[in-house]
N, C-alpha and C positions, 0 to 999 in steps of 0.2 A: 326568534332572532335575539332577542333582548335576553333571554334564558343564557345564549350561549356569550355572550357578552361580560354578565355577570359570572360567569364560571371563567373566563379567560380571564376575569381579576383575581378571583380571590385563586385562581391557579396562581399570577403573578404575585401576590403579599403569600402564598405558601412557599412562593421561591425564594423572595430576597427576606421573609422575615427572618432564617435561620441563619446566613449570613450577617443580616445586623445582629441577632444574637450574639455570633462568637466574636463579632469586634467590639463587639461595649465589653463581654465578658475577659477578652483579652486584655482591653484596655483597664478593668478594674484589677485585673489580675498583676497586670504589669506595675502598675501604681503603688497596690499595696504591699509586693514585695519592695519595690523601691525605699519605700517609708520605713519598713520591715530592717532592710538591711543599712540604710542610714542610721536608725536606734541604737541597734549595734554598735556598727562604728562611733558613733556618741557613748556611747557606755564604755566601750572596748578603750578610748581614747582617758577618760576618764579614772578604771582603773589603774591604767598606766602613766599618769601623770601624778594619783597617789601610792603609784608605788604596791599598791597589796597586789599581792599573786594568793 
């Protein structure tokens, strides 16, 4: 009894662990484009306020 107990957990953290993977993973993904494409824009704002092409 206790055997099938412990297997209905670690069944349940084999479910939802792959789910919280892809949302932390989404969410660092989402972040470091964010930052990514802000620099950009910083940069891009930059050249064009000195003018060089």
């Amino acid at each position: 009894m206790v055997l099938y107990k412990t297997l209905g957990s670690v069944e349940n953290i084999g479910t939802v662990f792959p789910i919280v993977f892809f949302v932390v993973a989404t969410l660092i993904s989402l972040t470091s484009m964010t930052r990514m494409v802000e620099e950009q824009r910083t940069r891009n704002r930059n050249i064009k306020s000195t003018r060089v092409q």
